[in-house]
C-alpha positions as CSV (number, residue, x, y, z in Angstrom):
1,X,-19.0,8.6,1.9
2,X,-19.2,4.7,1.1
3,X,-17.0,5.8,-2.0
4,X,-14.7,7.8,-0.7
5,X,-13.8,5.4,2.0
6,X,-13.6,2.1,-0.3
7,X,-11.2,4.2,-2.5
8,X,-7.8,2.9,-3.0
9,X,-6.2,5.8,-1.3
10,X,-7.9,5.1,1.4
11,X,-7.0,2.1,1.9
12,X,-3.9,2.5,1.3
13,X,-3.2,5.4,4.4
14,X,-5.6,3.2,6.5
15,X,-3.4,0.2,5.8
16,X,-0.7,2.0,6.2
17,X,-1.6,3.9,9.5
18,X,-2.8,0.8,11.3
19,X,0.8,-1.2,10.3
20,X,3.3,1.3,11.5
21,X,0.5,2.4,14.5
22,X,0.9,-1.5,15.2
23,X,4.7,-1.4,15.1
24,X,5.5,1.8,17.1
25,X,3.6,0.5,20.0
26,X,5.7,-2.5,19.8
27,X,8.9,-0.8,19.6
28,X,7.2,1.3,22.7
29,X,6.6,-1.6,25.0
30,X,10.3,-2.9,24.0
31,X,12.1,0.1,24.9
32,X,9.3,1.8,27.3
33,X,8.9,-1.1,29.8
34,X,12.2,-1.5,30.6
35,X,12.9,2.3,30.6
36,X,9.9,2.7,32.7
37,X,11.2,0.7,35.5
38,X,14.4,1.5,35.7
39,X,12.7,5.5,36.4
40,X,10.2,3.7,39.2
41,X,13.1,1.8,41.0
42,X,16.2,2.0,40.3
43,X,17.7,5.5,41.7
44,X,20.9,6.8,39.9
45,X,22.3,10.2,39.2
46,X,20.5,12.3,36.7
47,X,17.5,10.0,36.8
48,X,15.2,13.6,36.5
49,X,16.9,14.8,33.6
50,X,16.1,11.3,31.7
51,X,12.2,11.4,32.7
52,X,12.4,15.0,31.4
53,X,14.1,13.5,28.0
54,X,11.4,10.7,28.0
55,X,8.4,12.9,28.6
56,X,10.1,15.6,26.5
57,X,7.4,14.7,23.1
58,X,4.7,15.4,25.0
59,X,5.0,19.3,25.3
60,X,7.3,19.7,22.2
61,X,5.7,20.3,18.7
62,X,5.6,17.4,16.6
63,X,7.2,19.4,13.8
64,X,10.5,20.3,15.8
65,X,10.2,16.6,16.8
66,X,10.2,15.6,13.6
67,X,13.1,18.2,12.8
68,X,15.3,16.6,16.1
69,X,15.0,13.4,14.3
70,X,16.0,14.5,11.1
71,X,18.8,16.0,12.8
72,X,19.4,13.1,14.6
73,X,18.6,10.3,12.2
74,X,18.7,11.9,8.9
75,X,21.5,11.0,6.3
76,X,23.6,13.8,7.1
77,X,22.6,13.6,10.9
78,X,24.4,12.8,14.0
79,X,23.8,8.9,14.0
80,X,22.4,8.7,10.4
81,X,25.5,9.3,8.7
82,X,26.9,6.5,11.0
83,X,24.0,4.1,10.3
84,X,24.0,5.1,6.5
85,X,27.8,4.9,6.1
86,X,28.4,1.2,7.9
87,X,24.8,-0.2,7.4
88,X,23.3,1.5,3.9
89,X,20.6,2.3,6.6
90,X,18.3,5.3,5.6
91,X,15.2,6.4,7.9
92,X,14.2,9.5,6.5
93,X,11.4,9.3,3.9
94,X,10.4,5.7,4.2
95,X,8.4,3.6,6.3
96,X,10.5,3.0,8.9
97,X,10.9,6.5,9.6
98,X,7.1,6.7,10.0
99,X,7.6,4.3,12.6
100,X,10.4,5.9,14.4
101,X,8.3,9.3,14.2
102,X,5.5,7.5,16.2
103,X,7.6,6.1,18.4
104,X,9.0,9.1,19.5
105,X,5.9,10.9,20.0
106,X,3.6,7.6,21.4
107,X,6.2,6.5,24.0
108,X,5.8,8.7,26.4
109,X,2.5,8.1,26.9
110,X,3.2,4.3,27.2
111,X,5.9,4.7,30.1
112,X,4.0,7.5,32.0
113,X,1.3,4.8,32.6
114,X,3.8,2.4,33.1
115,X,5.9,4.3,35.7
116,X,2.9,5.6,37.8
117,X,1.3,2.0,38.1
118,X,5.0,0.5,39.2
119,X,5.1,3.3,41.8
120,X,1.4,2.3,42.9
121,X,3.0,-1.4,43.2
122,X,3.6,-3.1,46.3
123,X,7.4,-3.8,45.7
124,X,7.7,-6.5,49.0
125,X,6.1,-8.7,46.1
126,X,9.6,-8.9,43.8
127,X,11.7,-8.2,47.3
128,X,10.0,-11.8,48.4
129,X,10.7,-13.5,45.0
130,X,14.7,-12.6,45.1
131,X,14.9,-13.5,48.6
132,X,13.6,-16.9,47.6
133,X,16.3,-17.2,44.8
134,X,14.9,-15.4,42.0
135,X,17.0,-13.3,40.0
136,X,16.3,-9.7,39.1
137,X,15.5,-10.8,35.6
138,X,12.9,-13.9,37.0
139,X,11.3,-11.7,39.6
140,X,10.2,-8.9,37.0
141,X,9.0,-11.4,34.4
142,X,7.1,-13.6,37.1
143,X,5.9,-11.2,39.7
144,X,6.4,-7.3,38.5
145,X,4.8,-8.2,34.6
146,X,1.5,-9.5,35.7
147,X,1.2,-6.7,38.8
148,X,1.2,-4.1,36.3
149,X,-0.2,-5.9,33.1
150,X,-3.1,-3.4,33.4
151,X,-0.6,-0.3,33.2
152,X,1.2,-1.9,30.3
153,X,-2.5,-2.3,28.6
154,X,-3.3,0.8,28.9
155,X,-0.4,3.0,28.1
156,X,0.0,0.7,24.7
157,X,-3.8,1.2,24.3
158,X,-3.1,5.2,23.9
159,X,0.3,5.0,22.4
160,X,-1.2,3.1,20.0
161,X,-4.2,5.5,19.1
162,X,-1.3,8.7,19.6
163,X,0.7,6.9,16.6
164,X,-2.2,6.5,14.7
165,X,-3.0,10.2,14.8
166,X,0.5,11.3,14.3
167,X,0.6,14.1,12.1
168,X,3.6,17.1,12.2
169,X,7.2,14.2,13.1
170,X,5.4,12.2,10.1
171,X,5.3,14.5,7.7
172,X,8.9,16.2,8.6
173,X,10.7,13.3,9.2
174,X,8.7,10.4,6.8
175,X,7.3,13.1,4.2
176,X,4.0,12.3,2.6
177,X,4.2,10.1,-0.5
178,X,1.4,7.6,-1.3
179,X,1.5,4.0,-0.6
180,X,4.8,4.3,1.2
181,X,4.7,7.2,4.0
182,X,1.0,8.9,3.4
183,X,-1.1,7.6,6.6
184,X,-4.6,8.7,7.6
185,X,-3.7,12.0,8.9
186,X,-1.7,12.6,6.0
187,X,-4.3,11.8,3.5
188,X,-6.3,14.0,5.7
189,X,-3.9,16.9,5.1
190,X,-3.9,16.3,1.2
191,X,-7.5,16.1,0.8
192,X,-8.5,19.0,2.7
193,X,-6.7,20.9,-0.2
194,X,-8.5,18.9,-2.8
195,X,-11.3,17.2,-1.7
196,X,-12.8,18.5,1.3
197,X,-15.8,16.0,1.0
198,X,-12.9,13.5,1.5
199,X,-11.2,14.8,3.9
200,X,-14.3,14.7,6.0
201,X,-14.4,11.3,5.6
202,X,-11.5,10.6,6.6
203,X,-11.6,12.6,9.7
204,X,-14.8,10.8,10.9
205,X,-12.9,7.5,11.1
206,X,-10.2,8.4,12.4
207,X,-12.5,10.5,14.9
208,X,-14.8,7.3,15.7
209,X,-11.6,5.1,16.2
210,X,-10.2,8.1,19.0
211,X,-13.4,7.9,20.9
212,X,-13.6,4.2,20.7
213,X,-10.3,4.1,22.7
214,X,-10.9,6.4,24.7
215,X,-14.6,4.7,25.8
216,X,-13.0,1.4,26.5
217,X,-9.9,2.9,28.6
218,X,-12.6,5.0,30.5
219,X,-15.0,1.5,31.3
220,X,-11.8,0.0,32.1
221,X,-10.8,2.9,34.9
222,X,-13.9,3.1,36.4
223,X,-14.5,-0.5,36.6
224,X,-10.5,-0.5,38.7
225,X,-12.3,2.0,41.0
């Protein structure tokens, strides 16, 4: 096993899965935060059928996510041929597409946590702050943020280890080439047809770095109750 894992290959998915793990977590707290509040406060028409879109990745396959983004983003797809036409942009097959495919299927899990701890909030706090001259914008970063810095934590905690496990949207969106899109589960995939020794391997860190998360988000829950 100490071979196996110090090979380049490995180091390469491993590499490769913690960067773009890293980096769809970010994009989640960018676009999930916002789009988590706006589904705990604000009420506007259709606000069901958006939580339904945003939670959507969480009951569909991974593979027909990965197809609805190459449908989507791909070079001939509905906003990819706009992107690729103006901008020279290309998604599919690179490692920004492994980024978007873990973004899509990781961000749900980051605004679910998000939403139900802003609904759990006491919202007088922010009503106090604006009647005292604070603007929407002031009140959310100075009262709402730290009020539900533990939600945010946790919901980036498992988006996070959700990206990193990402397997079927990867593979159909990003493809699987070596150095470029190939991360852990990936390699998994790969050497399960070759090496099965390997692929072993690689399943026992990725399995060791699941239940790591998972230990520390459950000392952290029971410790809030």
């Amino acid at each position: 096993m100490p071979d196996l894992l110090t090979s380049t290959e490995v180091w390469q998915a491993l590499q490769l899965s913690l960067v773009c793990a890293t980096a769809a977590t970010a994009v989640s707290l960018v676009i999930g935060v916002p789009l988590a509040w706006l589904l705990a406060r604000v009420e506007f028409p259709g606000r069901g059928l958006v939580r339904a879109l945003v939670t959507l990745p969480l009951v569909l396959p991974p593979v027909v996510g990965g197809v609805a983004l190459l449908m989507a983003l791909g070079r001939n797809g509905v906003v990819g041929h706009w992107l690729d036409d103006w901008f020279g942009i290309t998604l599919p097959f690179t490692t920004t597409g492994v980024v978007v495919a873990e973004a899509f299927v990781a961000m749900p899990f980051l605004v679910i946590s998000v939403e139900g701890t802003l609904r759990a909030a006491d919202p007088r706090y922010e009503e106090a702050a604006t009647t005292l001259g604070a603007s929407r914008f002031t009140a959310f970063r100075r009262v709402t943020l730290p009020l539900i810095a533990p939600g945010i934590a946790a919901g980036a905690v498992l988006a996070w280890a959700r990206a990193l496990g990402e397997f079927g949207a990867t593979i159909t969106f990003a493809g699987n080439f070596p150095g470029r899109t190939q991360t852990m589960p990936l390699a998994v995939y790969l050497a399960l047809q070759n090496d099965p020794e390997a692929a072993i391997a690689l399943s026992l860190v990725l399995l060791a770095m699941s239940i790591a998360v998972l230990a520390g988000l459950r000392d952290r829950w029971m410790a809030a109750s």
